[in-house]
C-alpha positions in Angstrom: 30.8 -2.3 -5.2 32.2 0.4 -7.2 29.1 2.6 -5.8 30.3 1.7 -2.5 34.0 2.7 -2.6 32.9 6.2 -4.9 31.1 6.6 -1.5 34.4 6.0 0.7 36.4 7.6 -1.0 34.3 10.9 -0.8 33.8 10.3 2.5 37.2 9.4 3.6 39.7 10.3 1.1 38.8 14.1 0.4 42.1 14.8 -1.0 41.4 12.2 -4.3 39.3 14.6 -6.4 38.6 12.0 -8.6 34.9 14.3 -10.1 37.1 16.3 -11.7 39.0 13.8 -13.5 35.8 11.7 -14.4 32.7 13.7 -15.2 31.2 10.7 -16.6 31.9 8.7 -13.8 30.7 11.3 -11.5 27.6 11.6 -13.2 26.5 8.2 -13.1 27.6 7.9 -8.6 25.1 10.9 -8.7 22.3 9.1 -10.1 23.4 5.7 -8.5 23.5 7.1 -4.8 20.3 8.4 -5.3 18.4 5.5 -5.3 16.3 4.3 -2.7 18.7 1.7 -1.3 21.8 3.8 -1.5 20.2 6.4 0.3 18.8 3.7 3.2 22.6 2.8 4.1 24.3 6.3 4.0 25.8 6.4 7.4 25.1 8.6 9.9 27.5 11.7 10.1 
């Protein structure tokens, strides 16, 4: 779930620069949204 809304809130909410704040956490969405099933539900831009 909290993949999910990292994902969202990229997407969506651009002005939350929330990779700054948390390296860590942006290290570990970069490794999570690379996996194979991540990657099979990205939407379609």
């Amino acid at each position: 779930m909290l993949g999910c809304t990292l994902e969202i809130m990229e997407a969506r909410l651009k002005q939350f620069q929330w990779r700054q704040k948390y390296l860590r956490l942006a290290d570990w969405y970069d490794e999570f949204s690379s996996r194979s099933f991540m990657q099979a539900t990205v939407p379609e831009a």
